[in-house]
C-alpha positions in Angstrom: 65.8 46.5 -78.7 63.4 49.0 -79.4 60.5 46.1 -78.4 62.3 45.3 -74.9 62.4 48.7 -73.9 58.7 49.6 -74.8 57.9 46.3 -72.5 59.7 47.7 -70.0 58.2 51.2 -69.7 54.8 49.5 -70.1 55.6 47.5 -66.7 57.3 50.6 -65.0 54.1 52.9 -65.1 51.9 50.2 -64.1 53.8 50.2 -60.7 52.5 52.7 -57.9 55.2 55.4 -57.0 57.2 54.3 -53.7 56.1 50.4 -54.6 57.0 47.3 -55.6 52.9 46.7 -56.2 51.4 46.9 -59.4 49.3 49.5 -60.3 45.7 47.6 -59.9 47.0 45.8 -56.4 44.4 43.1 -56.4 46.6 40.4 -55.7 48.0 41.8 -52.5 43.8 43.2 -51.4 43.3 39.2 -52.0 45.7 38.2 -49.2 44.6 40.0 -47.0 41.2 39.4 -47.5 41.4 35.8 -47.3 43.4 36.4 -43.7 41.6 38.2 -42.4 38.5 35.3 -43.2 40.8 32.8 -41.7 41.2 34.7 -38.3 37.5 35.3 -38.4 36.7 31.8 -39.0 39.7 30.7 -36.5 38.0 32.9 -33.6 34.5 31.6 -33.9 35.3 28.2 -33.3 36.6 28.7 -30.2 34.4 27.8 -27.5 33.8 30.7 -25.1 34.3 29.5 -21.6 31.3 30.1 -19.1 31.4 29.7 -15.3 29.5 25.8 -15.1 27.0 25.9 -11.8 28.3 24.3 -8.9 26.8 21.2 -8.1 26.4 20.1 -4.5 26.0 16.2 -4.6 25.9 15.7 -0.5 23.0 18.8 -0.4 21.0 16.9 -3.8 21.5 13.4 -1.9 19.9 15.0 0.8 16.9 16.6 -0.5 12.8 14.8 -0.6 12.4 12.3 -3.1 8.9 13.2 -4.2 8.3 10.7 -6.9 7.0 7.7 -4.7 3.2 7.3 -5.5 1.6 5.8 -2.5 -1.6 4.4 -1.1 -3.4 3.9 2.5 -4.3 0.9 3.6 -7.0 -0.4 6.8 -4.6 -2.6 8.9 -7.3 -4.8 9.6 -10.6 -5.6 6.7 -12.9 -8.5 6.6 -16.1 -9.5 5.3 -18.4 -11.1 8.4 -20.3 -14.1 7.3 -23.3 -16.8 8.3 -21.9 -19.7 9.5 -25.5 -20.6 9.2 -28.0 -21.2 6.4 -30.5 -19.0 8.4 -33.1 -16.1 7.7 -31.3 -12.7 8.4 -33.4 -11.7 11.5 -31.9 -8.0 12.2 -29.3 -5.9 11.2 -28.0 -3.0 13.3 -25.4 -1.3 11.0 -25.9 0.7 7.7 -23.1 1.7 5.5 -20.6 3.7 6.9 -21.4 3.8 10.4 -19.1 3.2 13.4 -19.0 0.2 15.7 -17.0 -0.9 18.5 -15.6 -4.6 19.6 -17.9 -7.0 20.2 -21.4 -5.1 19.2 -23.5 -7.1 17.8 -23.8 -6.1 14.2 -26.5 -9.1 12.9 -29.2 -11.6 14.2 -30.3 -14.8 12.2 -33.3 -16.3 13.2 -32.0 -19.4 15.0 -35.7 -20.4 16.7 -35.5 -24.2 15.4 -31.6 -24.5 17.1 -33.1 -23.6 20.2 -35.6 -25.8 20.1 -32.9 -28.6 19.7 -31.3 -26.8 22.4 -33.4 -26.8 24.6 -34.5 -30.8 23.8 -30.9 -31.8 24.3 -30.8 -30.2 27.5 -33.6 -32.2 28.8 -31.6 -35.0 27.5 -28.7 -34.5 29.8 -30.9 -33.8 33.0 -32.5 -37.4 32.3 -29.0 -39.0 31.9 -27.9 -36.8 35.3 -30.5 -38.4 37.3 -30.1 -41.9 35.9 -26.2 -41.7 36.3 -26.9 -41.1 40.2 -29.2 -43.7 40.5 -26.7 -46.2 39.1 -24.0 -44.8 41.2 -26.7 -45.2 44.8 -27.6 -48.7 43.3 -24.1 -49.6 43.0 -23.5 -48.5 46.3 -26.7 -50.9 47.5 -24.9 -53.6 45.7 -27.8 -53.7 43.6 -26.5 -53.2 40.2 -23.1 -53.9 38.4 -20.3 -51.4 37.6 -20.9 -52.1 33.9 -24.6 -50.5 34.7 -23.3 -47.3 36.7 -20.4 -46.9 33.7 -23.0 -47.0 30.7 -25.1 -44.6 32.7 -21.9 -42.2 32.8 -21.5 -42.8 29.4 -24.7 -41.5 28.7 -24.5 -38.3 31.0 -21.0 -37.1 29.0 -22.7 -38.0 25.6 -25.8 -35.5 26.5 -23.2 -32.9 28.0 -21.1 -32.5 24.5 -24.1 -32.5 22.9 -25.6 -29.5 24.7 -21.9 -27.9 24.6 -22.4 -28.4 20.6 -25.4 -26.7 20.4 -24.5 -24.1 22.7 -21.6 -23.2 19.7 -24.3 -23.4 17.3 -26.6 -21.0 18.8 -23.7 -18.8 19.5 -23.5 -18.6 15.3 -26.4 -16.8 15.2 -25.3 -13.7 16.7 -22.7 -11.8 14.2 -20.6 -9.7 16.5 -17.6 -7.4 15.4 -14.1 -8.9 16.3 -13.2 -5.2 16.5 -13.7 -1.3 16.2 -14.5 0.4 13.2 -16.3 1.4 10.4 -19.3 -0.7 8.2 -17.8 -0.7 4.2 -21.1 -2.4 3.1 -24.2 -4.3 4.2 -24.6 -7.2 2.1 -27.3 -8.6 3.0 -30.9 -7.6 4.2 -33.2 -8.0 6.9 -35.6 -11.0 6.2 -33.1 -12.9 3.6 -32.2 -16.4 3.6 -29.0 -16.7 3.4 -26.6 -19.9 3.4 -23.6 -20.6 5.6 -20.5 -18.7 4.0 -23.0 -16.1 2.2 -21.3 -12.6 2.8 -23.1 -10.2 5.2 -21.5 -7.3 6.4 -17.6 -6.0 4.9 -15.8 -4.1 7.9 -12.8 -2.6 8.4 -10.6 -0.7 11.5 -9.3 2.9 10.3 -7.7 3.6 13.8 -4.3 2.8 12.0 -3.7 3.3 8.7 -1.0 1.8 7.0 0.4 2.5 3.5 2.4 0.6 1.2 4.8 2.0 -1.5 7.2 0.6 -3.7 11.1 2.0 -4.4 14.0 1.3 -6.3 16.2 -1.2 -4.4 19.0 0.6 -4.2 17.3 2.7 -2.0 18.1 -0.3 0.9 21.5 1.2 1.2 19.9 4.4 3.1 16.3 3.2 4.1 15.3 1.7 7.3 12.6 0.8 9.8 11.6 3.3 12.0 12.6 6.6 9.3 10.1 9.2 9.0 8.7 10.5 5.9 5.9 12.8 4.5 2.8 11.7 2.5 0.6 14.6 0.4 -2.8 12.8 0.2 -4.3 14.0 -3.4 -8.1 13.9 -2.1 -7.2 16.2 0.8 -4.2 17.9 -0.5 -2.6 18.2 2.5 0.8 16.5 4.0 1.0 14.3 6.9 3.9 12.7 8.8 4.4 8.9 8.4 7.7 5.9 9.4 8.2 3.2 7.9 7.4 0.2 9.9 8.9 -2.8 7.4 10.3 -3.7 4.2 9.4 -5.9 1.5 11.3 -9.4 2.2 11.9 -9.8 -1.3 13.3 -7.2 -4.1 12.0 -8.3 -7.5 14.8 -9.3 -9.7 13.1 -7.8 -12.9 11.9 -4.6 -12.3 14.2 -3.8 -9.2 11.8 -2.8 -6.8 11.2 -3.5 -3.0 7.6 -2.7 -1.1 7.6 -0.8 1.9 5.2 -0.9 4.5 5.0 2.5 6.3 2.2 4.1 8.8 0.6 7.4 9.2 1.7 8.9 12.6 -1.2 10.1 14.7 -5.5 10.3 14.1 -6.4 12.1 10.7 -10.4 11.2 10.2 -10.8 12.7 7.2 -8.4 9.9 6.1 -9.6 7.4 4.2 -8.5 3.5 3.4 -8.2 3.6 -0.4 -6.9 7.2 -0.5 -3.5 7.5 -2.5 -0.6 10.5 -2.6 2.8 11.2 -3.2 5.9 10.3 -0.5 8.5 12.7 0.4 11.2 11.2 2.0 14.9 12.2 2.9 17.6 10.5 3.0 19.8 10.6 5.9 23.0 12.8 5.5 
C-alpha cells in the first residue's frame, strides 16, 4: 500500500495544474509538429493556377510563313555555239554587257563557204540556161522530152544546192535569239573552234522567276496566281512576287512540292543566282 500510493503522487505532480498533460508535454508538441509538416507539405503540392495565354489559331494560320529559302532564276539561259569548225573572226560582246534580239554577237571566218557559194551559184545559172534551151529545142521538135527533163533535173539539183549553202553561210553569223545580258565569252577572237565548241553563255533577266520548295500540305491553301514577298539577302530588301505554277509531282519521301513563282515588276539590281527568304500568307 504504502508503494501504490508513493506511485501515485509521483504521477500526480508530474501533471501540469488544470491538465490532463504530463508535465514535460513532448508528446502532445510532437503532434502538432508533425501536422502542421503535413499541411505544409499538403499546400506545396498544389499547383497554383495561372491565367494560360490565349491562343488565336485563325490569327497564327494567318500570319507570313518566313521559313521558305528561295532562289531567282533567268527564264530563259543558253550557251550560243559554232555550228561550224571555223576561226572566230569577231566578237562584239564582253562579259556582262547588254544585247538585244537578233544583234549579232559573233563572226567566224566563213571565206572558203563562200567561195563554194559563190561556185555553186555559177552552177545553177549554167543549168538555167541549158534547161531553156532544152525547153526552145523541144519546142523546134529538135530534141526529146527525156532531154528538156534531165536538163530540169539539173536546174533543181543546182538550186538546193545553192539553198544549202545559203544555210551554211548563214552559220557563220552567231546572232542572239533574244534580249539580255552576256554571262561569259567563251571563246576569243582568232580561235579555231569546232562545230558544237561553246562561244558565248547568255541569258534574259527581263523576267525573273524563282523556284522554292514547301511542305505538301501546303496544297490545301496555295494556288496559282497568290502573291507573296521575297527578302533578297544580297540586297536586303523585300519585293512582291505570285506564284505562276506548281510542282506536278510531290515527292513521296521528303513531302515536298516545287513552286514556281515570279518577281512582279523590273528590279535591275536583281540578279539570276541571287537567293532569299519567302513570306507568304495564307488566305483567311
Amino acid at each position: 500500500m504504502h508503494s501504490s500510493s508513493s506511485v501515485a503522487k509521483r504521477n500526480n505532480r508530474d501533471r501540469e495544474p488544470g491538465t490532463g498533460k504530463t508535465g514535460s508535454g513532448f508528446p502532445y508538441l510532437s503532434d502538432i509538429f508533425v501536422t502542421t509538416i503535413l499541411v505544409v507539405v499538403v499546400l506545396l503540392q498544389i499547383p497554383i493556377v495561372r491565367s494560360a495565354p490565349v491562343t488565336h489559331t485563325a490569327t497564327s494560320a494567318r500570319s507570313p510563313i518566313s521559313e521558305i529559302h528561295a532562289q531567282l532564276k533567268s527564264r530563259q539561259e543558253t550557251v550560243l555555239s559554232s555550228e561550224l569548225a571555223a576561226r572566230v573572226q569577231h566578237i562584239s560582246v564582253r562579259d556582262g554587257e547588254r544585247f538585244t534580239e537578233k544583234q549579232v554577237l559573233a563572226r567566224l571566218d566563213c571565206a572558203l563557204e563562200q567561195a563554194r557559194l559563190t561556185k555553186m551559184k555559177a552552177t545553177l545559172a549554167g543549168a538555167k540556161k541549158i534547161a531553156k534551151i532544152q525547153k526552145r529545142l523541144l519546142e523546134l521538135n529538135s530534141t526529146g522530152t527525156l532531154e528538156v527533163a534531165l536538163a530540169k533535173t539539173e536546174l533543181d539539183k543546182a538550186k538546193a544546192d545553192v539553198k544549202a549553202q545559203s544555210i551554211i553561210l548563214s552559220k557563220c553569223t552567231v546572232s542572239a535569239p533574244f534580249s539580255g545580258r552576256v554571262v561569259e565569252v567563251k571563246a576569243k577572237k582568232h580561235q579555231f573552234v569546232n562545230a558544237g565548241q561553246a562561244l558565248i553563255e547568255i541569258l534574259d533577266d527581263s523576267t525573273l522567276d524563282i523556284d522554292f520548295i514547301v511542305p505538301s500540305r501546303w496544297l490545301v491553301w496555295l494556288s496559282v496566281g497568290q502573291e507573296f514577298s521575297i527578302t533578297i539577302n544580297e540586297t536586303k530588301r523585300s519585293y512582291p512576287g505570285k506564284v505562276v505554277r506548281l510542282g506536278a509531282k510531290v515527292d513521296p519521301v521528303s513531302q515536298l512540292v516545287e513552286v514556281m513563282g515570279e518577281i512582279s515588276g523590273r528590279f535591275p539590281e536583281l540578279m539570276p543566282g541571287m537567293s532569299g527568304r519567302i513570306a507568304i500568307t495564307p488566305p483567311q
